[in-house]
N, C-alpha and C positions, 0 to 999 in steps of 0.2 A: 287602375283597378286596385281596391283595397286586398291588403294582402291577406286577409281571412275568407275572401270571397277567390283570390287565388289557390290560395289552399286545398278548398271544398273542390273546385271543379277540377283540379290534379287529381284528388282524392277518388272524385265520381269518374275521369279516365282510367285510374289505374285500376278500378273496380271491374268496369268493362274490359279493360283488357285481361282479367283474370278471367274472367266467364270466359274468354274466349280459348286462351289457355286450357280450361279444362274440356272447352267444346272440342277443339281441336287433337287432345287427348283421346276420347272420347270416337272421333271421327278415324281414329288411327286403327281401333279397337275393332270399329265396325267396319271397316276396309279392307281389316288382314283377317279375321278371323276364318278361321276352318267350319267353322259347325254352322250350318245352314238355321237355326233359331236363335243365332245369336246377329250374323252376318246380316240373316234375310229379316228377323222377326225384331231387330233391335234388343235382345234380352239380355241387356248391359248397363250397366253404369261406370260414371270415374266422375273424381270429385279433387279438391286439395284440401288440405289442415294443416294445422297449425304445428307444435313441436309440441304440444300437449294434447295432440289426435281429435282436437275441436274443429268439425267440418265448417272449411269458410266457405267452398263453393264447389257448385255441382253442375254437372252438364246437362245441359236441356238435350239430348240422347241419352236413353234413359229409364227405369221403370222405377216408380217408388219402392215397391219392394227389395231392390238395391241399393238403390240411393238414401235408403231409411234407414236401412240395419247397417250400411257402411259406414253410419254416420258415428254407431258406435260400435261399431267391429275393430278399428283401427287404434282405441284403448288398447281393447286385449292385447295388441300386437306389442306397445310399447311396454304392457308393464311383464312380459318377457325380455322383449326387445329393447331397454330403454333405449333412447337416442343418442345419450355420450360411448356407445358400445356400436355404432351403425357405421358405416363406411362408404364412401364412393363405391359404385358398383354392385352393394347390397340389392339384396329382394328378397323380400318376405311371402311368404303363403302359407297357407289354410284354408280347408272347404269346413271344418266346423259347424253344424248346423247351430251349437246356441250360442257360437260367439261370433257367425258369420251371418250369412243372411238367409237363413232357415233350413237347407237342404244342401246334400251332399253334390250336387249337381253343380255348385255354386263354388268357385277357387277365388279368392279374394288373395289378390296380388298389391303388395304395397312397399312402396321405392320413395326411399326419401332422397333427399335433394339438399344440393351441398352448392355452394355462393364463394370464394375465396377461402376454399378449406374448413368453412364453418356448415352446419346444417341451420336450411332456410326454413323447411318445411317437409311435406310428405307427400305425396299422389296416391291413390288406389282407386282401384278397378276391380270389377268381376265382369262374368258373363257366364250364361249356364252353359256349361259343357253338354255333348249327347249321350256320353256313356261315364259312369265310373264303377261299374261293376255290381256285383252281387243282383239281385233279380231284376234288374234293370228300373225306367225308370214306369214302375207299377207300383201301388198303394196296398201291393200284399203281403206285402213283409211283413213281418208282425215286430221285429224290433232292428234298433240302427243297424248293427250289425249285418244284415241279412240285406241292407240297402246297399252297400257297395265301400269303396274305399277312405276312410276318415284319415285326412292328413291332419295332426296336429300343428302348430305353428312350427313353421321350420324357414330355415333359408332354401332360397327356388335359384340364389345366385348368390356367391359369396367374394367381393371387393372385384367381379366381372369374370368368375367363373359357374358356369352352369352346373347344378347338382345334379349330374346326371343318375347318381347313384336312385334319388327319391324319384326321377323321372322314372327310370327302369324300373321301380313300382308303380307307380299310380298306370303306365303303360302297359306291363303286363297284368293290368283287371281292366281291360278295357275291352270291349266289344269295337272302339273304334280309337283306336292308336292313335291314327293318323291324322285324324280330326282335332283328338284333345290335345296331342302336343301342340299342333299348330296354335290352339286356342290358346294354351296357358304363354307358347311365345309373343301371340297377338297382345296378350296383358302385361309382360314384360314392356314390348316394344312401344304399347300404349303410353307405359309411365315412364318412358323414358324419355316420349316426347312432349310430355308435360312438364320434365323436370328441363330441358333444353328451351324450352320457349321460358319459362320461370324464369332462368337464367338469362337470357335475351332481356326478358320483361325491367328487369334489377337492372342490368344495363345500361337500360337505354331512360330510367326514369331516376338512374343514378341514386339506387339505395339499397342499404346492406343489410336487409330484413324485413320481414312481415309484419314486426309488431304491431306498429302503429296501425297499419292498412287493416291488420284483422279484427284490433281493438273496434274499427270508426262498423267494421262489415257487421259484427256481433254484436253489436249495444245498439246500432241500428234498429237492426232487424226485429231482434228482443224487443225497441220502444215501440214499432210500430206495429208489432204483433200483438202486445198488450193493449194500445189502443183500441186494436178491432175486438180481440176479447172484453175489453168493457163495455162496447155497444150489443154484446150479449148479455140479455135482461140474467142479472143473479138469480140464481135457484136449481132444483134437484131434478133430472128427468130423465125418466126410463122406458127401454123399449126393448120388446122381447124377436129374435128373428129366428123363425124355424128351418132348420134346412134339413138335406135328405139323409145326410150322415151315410157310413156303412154298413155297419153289424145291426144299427139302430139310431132313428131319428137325432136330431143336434141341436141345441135351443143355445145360441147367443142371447147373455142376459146383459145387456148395457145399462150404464146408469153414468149418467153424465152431470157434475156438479161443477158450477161457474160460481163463481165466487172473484168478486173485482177485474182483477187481470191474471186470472190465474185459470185451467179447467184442467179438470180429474177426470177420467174416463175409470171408470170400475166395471172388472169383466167377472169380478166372483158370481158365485152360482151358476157360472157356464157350464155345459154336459163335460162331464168325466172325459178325458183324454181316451179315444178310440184305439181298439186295439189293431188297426190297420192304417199306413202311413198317409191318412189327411189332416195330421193334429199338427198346427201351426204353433212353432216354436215362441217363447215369446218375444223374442228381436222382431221377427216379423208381424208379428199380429202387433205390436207398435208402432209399427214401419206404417200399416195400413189405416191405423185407427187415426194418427197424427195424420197422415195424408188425407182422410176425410175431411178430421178436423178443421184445416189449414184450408182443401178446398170451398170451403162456403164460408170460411169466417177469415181468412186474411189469405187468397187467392194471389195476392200480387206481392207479397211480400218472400223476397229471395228465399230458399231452402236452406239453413245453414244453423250448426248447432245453437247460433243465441235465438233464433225464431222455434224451431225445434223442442228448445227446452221449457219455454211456457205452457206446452202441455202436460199431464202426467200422468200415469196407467198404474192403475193396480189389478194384478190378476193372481188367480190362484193356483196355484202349483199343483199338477197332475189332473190340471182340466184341459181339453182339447185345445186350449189359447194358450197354456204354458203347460205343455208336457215334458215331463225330465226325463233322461237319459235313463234306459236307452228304448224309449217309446221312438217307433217311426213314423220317421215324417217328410218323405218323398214330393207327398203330393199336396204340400203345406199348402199352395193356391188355393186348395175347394176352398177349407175356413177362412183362411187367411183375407182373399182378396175377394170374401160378404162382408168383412168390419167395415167397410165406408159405408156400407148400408145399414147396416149397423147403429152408427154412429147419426148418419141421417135420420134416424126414426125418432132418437131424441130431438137433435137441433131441428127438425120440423115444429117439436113442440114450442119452442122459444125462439125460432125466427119464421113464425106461419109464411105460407106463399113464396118464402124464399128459398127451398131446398127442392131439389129433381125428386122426381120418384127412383125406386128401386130397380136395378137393372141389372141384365144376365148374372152381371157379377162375376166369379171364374170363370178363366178359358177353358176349355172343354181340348185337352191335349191330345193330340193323337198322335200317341208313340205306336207304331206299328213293325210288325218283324214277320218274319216267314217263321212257318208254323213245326219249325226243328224243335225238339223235345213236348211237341205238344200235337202230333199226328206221327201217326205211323208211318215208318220209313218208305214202306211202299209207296206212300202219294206226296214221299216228297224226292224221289230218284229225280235223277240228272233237273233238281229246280233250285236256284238260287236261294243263297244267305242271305239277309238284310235285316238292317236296325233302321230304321228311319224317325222324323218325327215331324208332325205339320200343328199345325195349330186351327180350330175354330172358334170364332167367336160370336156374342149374340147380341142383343140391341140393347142401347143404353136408356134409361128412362126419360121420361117428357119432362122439360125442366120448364120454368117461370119463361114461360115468352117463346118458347121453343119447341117442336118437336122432340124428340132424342133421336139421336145418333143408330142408324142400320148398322150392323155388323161392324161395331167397334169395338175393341176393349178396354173395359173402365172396370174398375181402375188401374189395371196393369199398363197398361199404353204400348201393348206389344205389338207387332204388324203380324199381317199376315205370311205365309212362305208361299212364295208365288207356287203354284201345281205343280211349274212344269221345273222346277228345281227340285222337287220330292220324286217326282216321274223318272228323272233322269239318273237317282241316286238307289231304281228297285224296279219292277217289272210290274208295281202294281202303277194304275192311273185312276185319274178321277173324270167318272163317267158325268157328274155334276156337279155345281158349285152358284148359287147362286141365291139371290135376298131371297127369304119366305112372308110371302105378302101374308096382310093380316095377322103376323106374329106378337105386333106391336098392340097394349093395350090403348085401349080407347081412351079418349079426354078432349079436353079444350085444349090440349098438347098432347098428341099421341105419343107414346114408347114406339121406343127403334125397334125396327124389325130384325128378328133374328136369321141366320141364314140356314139352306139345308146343303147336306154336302154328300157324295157316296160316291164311296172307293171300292174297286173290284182289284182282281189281280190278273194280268196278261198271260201269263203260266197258267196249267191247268193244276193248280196245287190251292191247299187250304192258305190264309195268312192269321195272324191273331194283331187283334186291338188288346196291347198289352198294358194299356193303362187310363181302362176305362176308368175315367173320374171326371165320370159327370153328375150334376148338379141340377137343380131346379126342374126337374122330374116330376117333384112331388108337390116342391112349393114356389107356387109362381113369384115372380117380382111384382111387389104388391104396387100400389097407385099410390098417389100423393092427391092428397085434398081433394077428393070424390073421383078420382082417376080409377077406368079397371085397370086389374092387373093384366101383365104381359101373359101368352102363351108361354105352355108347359114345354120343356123340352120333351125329345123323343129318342130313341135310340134300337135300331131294328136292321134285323137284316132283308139285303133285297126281296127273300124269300116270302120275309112276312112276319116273325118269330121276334118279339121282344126281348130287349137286352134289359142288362140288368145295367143300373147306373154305372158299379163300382164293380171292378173286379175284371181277369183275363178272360177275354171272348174268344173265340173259334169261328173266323168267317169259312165255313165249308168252297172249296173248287168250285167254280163256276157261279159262287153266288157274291154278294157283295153287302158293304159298312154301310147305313144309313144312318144316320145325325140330322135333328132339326133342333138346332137351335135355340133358346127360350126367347121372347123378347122383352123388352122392356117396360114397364108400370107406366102407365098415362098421369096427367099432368093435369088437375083441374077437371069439373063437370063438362062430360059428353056434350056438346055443342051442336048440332047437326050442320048449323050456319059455319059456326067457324072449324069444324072438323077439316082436319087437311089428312087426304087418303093417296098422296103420293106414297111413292118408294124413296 
């Protein structure tokens, strides 16, 4: 065998054994963790970089909203932290919403990794915690502040000693101690076994650095990204998407400009940053716009800063896509995870036939508590405390050849929390859960159906849906090339009595939470022949 073709196929092993590396990381994360949306729901990433915080690879567990803004959260850290200052045993942390990955909910933990006394490289992880204080996690706050606890970048462990001191804060604002310690140690122990198999990996293929390996992973990726960007016809294309907003409607203005191997996504003229926390930081509405991007126009090409960086965002400061401090931004999902839809309404124009319709788009979260400070003492004697949190989600659009996906969620990729792990953790339960036929709009590819779901409480006491943010209310998931649009979500009590999308609800004793859903945009003209009316 020539030894340039010996070379490449070491090269192509040690690559895969890196993916595995951070999978494995990754699996550590979701294994140990405390917090049932992170354990049960996957709402995690870990990734590795370089000594210059250039993400080389990222674990398929995972959501892009992590795994996007990680990519460049881990700057920030160094140019506090440089690396000739870091040590065996180090760990870093930060929940930062605009140097992390959009909300305080989020502890981005990051441990570098040392080789024969030298540093190899870096790991980091997050996972959304359940509580970090201040009015929980609801979209009423009016500013950061008022959202809960902001750690600046600090040390979480210093050369293998725990900071207990910053622990004893972040835990006394916690509605759930016992969860988030566990959590931020799961992100610890995470990169710890990222930076252990690293070391294994150097080993066993007998070499004392990344350089070369990240050099061959980033100029890859980079070439082969640029590729698929030049099979996108050059030129200018916009597209406006309205959503429900809070105080008042929200109009995402895209403009998307290809030019060779290169695209610009411009979000100027977006609605004015909200003055209630749905306004998406701009790390993350990057995180989502690039993740559109990437899925229809180089799909298969690794996640990693050199592929990453071919895209480029311009947005305008103090609009709802890049609000500055100290604007809140809890429930950055609503806006944040519509940019791939976004982003679709353009590249529909420039790659006809080849883009999904429009689909639920954000999870519709269901942070739920007993109804202490928000019902009179009398109806809530001798009845439990609870924080809880579960997730819904709705149907993804009909894509080229395809149905869309029932009660999935896209673009987050978060799972669902099984019921009976929410049931076990509070006295309410779920009286139903199940697909909503017909949600999905029509086509020669139908949209996924959304689901309905309704929760009562087992006590005779009120409970509240403390963070209502929900979406597509008003405006459906539109269709792709003569598709209808999906069904409207819903939001109502058993009783009967409509909810309002946004904002804390009062489910009264004896009565219960209903949710339906939105589905997703149909795909191509209504067909009667080839209409497919499964579930």
């Amino acid at each position: 065998m020539r030894q340039n073709a010996h070379d490449a196929i070491r090269t192509q092993v040690m690559w895969n054994r890196l993916i595995s590396v951070v999978e494995e990381q990754a699996q550590s994360l979701l294994r140990t963790a405390f917090g049932a949306v992170a354990r049960e729901a996957g709402d995690l990433s870990a990734g590795v970089y370089d000594l210059n915080g250039a993400m080389l690879a990222q674990a398929v567990t995972g959501t892009p909203g992590h795994v996007n803004t990680m990519a460049n959260a881990v700057v920030h850290f160094l140019e506090r932290y440089p690396v000739e200052t870091l040590k065996p045993g180090d760990v870093l942390v930060s929940n930062d919403p605009w140097m992390g990955t959009g909300h305080l909910f989020d502890f981005v933990v990051v441990t570098p990794a040392f080789y024969n006394g030298k540093a190899i490289g870096l790991f980091a992880s997050t996972c959304h915690v359940i509580d970090v204080g201040g009015v929980g996690f609801s979209a009423d706050a009016t500013s950061i502040y008022e959202e809960g606890t902001l750690v600046p970048h600090m040390y979480l462990r210093r050369e293998g000693q725990l900071n207990e001191d910053l622990l004893s804060v972040i835990l006394a604002n916690t509605r759930n101690p016992v969860e988030v310690r566990g959590d931020l140690m799961s992100l610890i122990s995470a990169n710890d076994t990222g930076v252990n198999r690293l070391v294994e990996m150097m080993e066993e293929f007998q070499i004392d650095g990344l350089d070369d390996l990240a050099a061959h992973i980033l100029e890859t990726s980079k070439a082969a990204t640029q590729k698929a960007i030049r099979e996108v016809p050059d030129g200018v294309y916009h597209y406006d998407l309205p959503l429900d907003g809070y105080e008042s409607p929200i109009t995402i203005k895209t403009e998307l400009r290809v030019e060779g191997d290169q695209i610009t996504i411009d979000l100027s003229g977006s609605s004015p940053a909200s003055n209630y926390g749905i306004n998406s930081p701009r790390t993350y509405s990057q995180a989502y716009v690039v993740f559109g991007l990437k899925a229809v126009i180089a799909p298969d090409v690794p996640n990693n800063a050199g592929s990453l960086g071919c895209f480029d965002l311009i947005s305008e400061p103090g609009t709802c896509v890049d609000p500055v401090s100290p604007s809140p931004v809890t429930a950055r999902h609503v806006i944040g995870q519509m940019l791939p839809d976004a982003v679709f309404g353009c590249l529909a124009q420039a790659l006809p036939n080849r883009v999904q319709a429009e689909s639920a788009g954000s999870i519709w979260v269901l942070a739920m508590a007993s109804a202490h400070g928000h019902a009179l003492p009398s109806e809530l004697k001798d009845t439990s405390r609870f924080n809880v949190m579960n997730v819904a989600i709705g149907g993804i659009g009909g894509r080229p050849g395809k149905d869309g996906l029932n009660a999935m969620a896209f673009p987050s990729g978060v799972g669902s929390i099984p019921v009976e792990i929410t049931e076990s953790q509070c006295p309410l339960w779920f009286k139903r859960k199940r697909i909503l036929r017909d949600s999905g709009g029509k086509g020669k590819y139908r949209g996924g159906h959304g689901q309905v779901i309704e929760v009562a409480n087992r006590e005779a006491a009120p409970f509240t849906i403390s963070a209502a943010t929900f979406d597509r209310l008003n405006n459906a998931a539109a269709g792709r090339e003569g598709g209808e649009p999906g069904a409207l979500g819903k939001a109502y009590l058993g009783t009967g009595p409509a909810l309002k999308g946004k904002g804390i609800h009062l489910v009264p004793a004896g009565d219960s939470l209903v949710v339906e859903l939105p589905g997703g945009g149909g795909f191509g003209h209504p067909d009667v022949k080839e209409q497919k009316n499964g579930d």
